[in-house]
RODO-2510 file (C-alpha; in nm, 4 decimals, decimal comma):
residues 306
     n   res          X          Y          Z
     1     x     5,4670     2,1916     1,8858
     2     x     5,7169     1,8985     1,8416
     3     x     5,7713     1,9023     2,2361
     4     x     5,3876     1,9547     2,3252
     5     x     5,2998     1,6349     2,1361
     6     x     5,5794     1,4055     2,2970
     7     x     5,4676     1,5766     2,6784
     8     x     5,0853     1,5113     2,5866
     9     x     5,2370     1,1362     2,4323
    10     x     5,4094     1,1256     2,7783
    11     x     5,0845     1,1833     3,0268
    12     x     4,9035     0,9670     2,8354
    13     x     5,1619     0,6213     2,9029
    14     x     5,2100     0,7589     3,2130
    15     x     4,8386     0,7444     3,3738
    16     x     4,6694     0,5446     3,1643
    17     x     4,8419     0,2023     3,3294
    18     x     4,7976     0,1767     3,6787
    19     x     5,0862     0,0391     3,9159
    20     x     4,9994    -0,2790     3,8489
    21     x     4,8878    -0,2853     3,4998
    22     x     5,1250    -0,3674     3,1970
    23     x     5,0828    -0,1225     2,8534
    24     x     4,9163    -0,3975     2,5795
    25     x     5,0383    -0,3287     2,2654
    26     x     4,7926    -0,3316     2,0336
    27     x     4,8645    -0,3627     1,6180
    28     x     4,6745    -0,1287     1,4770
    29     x     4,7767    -0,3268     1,1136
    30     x     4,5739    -0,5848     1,1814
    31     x     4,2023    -0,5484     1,0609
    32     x     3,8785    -0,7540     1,1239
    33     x     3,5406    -0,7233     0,8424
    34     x     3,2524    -0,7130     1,0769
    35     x     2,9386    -0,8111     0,9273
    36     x     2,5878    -0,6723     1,0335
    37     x     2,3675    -0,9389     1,0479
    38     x     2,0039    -0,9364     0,9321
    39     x     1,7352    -0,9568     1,2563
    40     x     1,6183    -1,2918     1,2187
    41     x     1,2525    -1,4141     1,1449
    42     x     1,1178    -1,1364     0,9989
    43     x     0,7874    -1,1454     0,8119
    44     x     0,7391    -0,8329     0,5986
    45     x     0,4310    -0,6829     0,5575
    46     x     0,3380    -0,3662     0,2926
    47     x     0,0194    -0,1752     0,2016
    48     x    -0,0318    -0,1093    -0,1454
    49     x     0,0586     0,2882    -0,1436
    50     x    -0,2361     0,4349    -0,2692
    51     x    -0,1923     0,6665    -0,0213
    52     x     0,0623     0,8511     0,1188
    53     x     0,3214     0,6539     0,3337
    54     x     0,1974     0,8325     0,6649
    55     x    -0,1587     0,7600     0,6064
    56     x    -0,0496     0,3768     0,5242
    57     x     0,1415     0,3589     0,8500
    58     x    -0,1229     0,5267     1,0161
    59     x    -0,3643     0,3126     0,8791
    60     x    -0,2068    -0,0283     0,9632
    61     x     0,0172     0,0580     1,2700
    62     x    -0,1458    -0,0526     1,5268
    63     x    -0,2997    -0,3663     1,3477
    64     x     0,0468    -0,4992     1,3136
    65     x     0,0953    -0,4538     1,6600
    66     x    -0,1863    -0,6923     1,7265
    67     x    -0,0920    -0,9064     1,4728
    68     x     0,2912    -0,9580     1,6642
    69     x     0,1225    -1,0199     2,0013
    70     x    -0,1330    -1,2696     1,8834
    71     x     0,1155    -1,4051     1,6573
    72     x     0,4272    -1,4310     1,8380
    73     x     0,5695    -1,3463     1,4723
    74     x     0,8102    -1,0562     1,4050
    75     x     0,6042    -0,8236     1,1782
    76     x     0,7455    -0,5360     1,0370
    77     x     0,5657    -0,2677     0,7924
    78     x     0,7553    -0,1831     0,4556
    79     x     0,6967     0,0640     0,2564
    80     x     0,7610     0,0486    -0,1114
    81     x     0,6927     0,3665    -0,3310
    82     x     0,4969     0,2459    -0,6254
    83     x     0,2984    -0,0180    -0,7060
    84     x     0,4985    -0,1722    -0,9696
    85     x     0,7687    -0,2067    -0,6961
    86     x     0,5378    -0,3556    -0,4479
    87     x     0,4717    -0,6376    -0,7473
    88     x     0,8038    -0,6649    -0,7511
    89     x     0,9083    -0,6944    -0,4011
    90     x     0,6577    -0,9962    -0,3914
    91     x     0,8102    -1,1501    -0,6758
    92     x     1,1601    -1,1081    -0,5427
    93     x     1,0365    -1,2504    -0,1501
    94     x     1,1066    -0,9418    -0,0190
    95     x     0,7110    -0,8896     0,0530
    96     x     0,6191    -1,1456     0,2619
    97     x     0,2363    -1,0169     0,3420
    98     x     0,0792    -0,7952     0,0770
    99     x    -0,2387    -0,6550     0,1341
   100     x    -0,3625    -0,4942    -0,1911
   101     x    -0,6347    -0,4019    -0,4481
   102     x    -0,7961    -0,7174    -0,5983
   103     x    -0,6131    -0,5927    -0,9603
   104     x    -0,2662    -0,5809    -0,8167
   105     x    -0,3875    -0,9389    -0,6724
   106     x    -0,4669    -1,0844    -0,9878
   107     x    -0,0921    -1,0048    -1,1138
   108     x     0,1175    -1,0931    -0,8444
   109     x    -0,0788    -1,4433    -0,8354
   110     x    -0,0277    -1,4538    -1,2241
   111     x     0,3253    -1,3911    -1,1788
   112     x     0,4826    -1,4629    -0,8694
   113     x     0,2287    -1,6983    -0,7568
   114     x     0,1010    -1,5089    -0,4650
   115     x    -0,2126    -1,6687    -0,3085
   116     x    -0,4920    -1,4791    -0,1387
   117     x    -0,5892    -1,5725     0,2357
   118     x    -0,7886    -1,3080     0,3471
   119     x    -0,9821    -1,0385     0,2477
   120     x    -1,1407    -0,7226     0,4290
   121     x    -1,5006    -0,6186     0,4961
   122     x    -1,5453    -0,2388     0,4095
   123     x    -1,6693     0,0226     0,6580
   124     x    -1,9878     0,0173     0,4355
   125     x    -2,0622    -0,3612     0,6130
   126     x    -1,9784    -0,5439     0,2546
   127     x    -1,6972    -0,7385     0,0794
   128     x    -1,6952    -0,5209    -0,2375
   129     x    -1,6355    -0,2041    -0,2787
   130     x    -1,6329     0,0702    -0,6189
   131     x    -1,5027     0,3050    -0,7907
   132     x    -1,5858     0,6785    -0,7995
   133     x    -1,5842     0,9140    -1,1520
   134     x    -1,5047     1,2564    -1,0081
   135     x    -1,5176     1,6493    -1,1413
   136     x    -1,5292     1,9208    -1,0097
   137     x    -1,8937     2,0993    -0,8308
   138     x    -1,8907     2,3923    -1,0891
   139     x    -1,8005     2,2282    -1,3696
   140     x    -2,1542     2,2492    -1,5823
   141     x    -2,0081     2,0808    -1,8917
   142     x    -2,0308     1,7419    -1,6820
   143     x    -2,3619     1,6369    -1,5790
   144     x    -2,3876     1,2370    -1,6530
   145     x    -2,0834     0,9602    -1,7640
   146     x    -2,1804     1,0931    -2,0995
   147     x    -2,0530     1,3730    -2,0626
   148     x    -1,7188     1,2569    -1,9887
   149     x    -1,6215     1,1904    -2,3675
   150     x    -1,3477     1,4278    -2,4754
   151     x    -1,2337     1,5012    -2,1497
   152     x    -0,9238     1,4903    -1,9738
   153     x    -0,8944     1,2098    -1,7192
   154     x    -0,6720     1,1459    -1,4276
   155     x    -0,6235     0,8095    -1,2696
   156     x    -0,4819     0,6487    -1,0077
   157     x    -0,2518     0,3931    -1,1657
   158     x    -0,2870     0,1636    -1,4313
   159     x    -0,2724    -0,1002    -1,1871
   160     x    -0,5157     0,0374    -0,9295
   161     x    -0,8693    -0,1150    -0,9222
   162     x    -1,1276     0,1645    -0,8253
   163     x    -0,8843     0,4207    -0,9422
   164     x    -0,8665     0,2607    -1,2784
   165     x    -0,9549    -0,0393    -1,4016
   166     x    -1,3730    -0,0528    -1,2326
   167     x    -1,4034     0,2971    -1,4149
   168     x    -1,2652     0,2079    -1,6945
   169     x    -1,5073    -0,1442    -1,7123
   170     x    -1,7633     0,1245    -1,6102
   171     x    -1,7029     0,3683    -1,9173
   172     x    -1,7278     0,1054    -2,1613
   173     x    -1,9972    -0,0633    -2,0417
   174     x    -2,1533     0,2682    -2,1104
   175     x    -2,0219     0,3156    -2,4939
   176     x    -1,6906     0,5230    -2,4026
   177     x    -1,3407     0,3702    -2,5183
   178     x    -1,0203     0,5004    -2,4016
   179     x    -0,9885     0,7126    -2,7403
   180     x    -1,3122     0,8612    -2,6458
   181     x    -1,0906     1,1118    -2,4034
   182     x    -0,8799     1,3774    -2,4321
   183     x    -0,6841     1,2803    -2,2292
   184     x    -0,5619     0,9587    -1,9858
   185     x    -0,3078     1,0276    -1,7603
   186     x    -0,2241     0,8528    -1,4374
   187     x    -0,0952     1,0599    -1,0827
   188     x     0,2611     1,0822    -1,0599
   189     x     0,5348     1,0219    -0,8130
   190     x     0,5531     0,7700    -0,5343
   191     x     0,2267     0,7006    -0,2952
   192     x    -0,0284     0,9142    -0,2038
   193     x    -0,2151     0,8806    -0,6036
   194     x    -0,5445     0,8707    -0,4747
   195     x    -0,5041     1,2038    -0,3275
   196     x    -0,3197     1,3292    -0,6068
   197     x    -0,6220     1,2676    -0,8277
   198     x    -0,8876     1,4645    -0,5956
   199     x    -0,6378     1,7407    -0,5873
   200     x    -0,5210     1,7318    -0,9960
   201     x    -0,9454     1,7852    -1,0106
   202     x    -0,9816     2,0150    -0,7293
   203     x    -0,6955     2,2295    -0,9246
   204     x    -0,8419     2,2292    -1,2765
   205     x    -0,6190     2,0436    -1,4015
   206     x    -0,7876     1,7719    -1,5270
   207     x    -1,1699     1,7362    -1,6250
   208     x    -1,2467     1,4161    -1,4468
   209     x    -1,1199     1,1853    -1,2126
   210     x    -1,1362     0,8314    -1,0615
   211     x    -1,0680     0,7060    -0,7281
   212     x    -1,1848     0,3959    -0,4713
   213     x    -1,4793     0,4982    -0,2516
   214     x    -1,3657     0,6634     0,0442
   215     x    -1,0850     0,8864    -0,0859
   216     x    -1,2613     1,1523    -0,0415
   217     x    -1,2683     1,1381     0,3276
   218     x    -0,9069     1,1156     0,2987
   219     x    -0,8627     1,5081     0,1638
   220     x    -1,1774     1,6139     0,3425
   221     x    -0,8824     1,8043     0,5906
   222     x    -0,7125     1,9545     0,2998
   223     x    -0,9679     2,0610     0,0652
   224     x    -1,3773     2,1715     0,0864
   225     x    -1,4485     1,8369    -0,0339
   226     x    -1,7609     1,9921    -0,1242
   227     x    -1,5940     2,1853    -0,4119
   228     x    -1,5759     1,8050    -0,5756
   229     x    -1,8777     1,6086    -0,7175
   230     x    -1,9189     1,2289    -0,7527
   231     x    -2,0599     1,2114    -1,1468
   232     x    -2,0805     0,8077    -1,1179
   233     x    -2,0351     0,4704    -0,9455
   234     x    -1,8987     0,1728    -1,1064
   235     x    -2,0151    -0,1691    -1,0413
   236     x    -1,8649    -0,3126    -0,6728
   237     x    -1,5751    -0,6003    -0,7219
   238     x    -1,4230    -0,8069    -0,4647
   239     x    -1,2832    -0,5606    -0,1373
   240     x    -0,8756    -0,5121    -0,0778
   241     x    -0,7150    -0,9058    -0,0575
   242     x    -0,3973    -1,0296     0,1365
   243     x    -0,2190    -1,2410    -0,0234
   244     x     0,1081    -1,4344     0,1066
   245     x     0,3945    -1,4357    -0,1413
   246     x     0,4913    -1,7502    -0,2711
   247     x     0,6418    -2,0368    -0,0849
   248     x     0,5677    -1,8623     0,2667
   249     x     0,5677    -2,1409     0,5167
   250     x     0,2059    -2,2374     0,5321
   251     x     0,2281    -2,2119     0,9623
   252     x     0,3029    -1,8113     0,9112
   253     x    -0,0270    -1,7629     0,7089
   254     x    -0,2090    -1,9862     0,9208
   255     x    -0,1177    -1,7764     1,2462
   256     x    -0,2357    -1,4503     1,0341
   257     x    -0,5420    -1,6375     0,9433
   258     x    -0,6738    -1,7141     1,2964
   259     x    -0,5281    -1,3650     1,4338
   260     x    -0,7482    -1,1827     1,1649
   261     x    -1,0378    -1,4080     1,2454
   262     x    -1,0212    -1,2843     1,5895
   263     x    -1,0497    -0,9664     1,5529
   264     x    -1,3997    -0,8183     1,6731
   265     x    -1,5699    -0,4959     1,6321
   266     x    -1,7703    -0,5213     1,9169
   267     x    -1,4235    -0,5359     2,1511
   268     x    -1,3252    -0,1870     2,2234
   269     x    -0,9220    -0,2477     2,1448
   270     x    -0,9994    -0,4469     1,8278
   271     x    -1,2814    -0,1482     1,7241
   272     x    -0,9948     0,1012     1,7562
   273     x    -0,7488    -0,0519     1,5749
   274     x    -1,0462    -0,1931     1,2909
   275     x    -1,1211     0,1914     1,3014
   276     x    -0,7682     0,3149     1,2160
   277     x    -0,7569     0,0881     0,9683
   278     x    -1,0319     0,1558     0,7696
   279     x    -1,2086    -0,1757     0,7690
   280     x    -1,4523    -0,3548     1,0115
   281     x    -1,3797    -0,7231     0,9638
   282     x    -1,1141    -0,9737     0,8025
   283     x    -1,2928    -1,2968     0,6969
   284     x    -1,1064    -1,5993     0,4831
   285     x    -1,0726    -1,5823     0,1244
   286     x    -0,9017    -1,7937    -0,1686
   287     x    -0,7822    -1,6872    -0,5090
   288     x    -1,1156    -1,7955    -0,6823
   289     x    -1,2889    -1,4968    -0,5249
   290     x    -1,1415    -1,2752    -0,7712
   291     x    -1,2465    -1,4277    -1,0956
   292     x    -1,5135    -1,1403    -1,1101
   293     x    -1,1834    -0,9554    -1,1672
   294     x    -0,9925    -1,0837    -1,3922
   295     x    -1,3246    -1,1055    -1,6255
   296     x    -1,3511    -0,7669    -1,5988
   297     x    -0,9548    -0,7286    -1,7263
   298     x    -0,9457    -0,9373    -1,9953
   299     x    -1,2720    -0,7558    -2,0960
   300     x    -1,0959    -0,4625    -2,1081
   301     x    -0,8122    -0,5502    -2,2013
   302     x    -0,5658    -0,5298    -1,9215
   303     x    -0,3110    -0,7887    -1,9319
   304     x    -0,1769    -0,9853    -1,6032
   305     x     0,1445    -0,9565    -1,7646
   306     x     0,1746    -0,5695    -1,8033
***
């Protein structure tokens, strides 16, 4: 073994230095720290995940892609698990672009001082949009919002706006206090709540639910959508808002701004990628469009702080 080693040693010397080539001794003692460095310019942009991440990727792909070419900027989607650690990413300016319920809105302006630039226009043709109290069809013990008293109720998130907080300003408005249920309990794990909520219902699980218009498209593959009834509407607030985190240079949101503006329903590209995303328009907005909002939080006493 001892002689195989110095023959293989040997060949090696031998061929690998040409006639002409000296050996170059190298020190392998002698080590360098090589440091990765961060792509420069990057603005990061992140969806609220009230969905799963696929569906938010799906969602917003190809909008981002517009938004680089018209932009010239170098966008790239994050994707942070819950929303408390979306708030915080803003907060710690490693959100750049949040686009997010108006209640998460209200708190990261509150806090971080986030600022609202835009704000979408729903597939339904308005600003606004609502929240939806769920149950399930056969469920005969649930007929009106009355009936939801002493029931066990699943939310989104404390945080989310038609998963949460319009229901909740819809059950009081309507005589029914938190301590009027069973049960309040909020869908676990990271993204994908909304769905989690139709399901927790669709399973039996829990009496009632509440979730932003629309979710229920979102299971309609997964479930007989059918199987679920919509027991009420709340009152429509303020549609989904981006916001730029604080101290974003003011040329970056501008650029977004008149890229958003652009975009046209009526152009086949822009309809496709409007489509995928949900939404039909982007038009401008500031933070005093969601007053409405934080009314309706301090009247039920949500605080910006929590």
């Amino acid at each position: 073994m001892k002689y195989g080693w110095i023959a293989l040693l040997s060949f090696l010397l031998f061929f690998g230095c040409g006639e002409d080539e000296s050996a170059i001794k190298v020190d392998l003692s002698i080590k360098e720290q090589i440091i990765l460095q961060e792509e420069p310019s990057v603005i990061t942009y992140a969806y609220l995940p009230q969905y799963s991440h696929t569906v938010s990727h799906t969602r917003h792909h190809s909008l981002i892609q517009y938004l680089r070419k018209e932009t010239g900027l170098n966008i790239k989607q994050i994707f942070p698990d819950t929303f408390d650690e979306h708030m915080k990413m803003v907060g710690q300016e490693k959100i750049d672009i949040s686009y997010s319920n108006p209640c998460i809105y209200i708190k990261i302006a509150h806090r971080y001082g986030a600022k609202a630039f835009a704000r979408i226009v729903e597939v339904t043709g308005k600003d606004k949009f609502r929240g939806q109290i769920i149950c399930r069809a056969d469920n005969a013990s649930i007929q009106t919002i009355s009936d939801c008293r002493h029931k066990r109720w699943i939310a989104v998130d404390s945080a989310s706006a038609g998963g949460y907080l319009f229901p909740l300003g819809h059950f009081i408005g309507h005589g029914i206090t938190k301590k009027d249920f069973k049960e309040i309990a909020f869908a676990p794990g990271p993204g994908g709540k909304q769905e989690k909520v139709v399901l927790s219902v669709y399973a039996g699980k829990y009496d009632i639910g509440t979730i932003r218009e629309g979710t229920l498209d979102v299971v309609s593959g997964r479930i007989d959508i059918n199987q679920i009834r919509i027991v009420s509407m709340t009152d429509p607030y303020p549609g989904w808002v981006y916001a730029a985190r604080k101290n974003l240079d003011a040329k970056v949101v501008e650029k977004l701004k008149q890229a958003f503006g652009k975009l046209d329903f009526n152009h086949k590209n822009h309809r496709e990628i409007l489509e995928a995303a949900n939404f039909i328009k982007v038009i401008g907005s500031s933070d005093s469009d969601f007053d409405s909002v934080r009314r309706l939080a301090a009247r039920v006493g949500i605080s910006l702080e929590e």
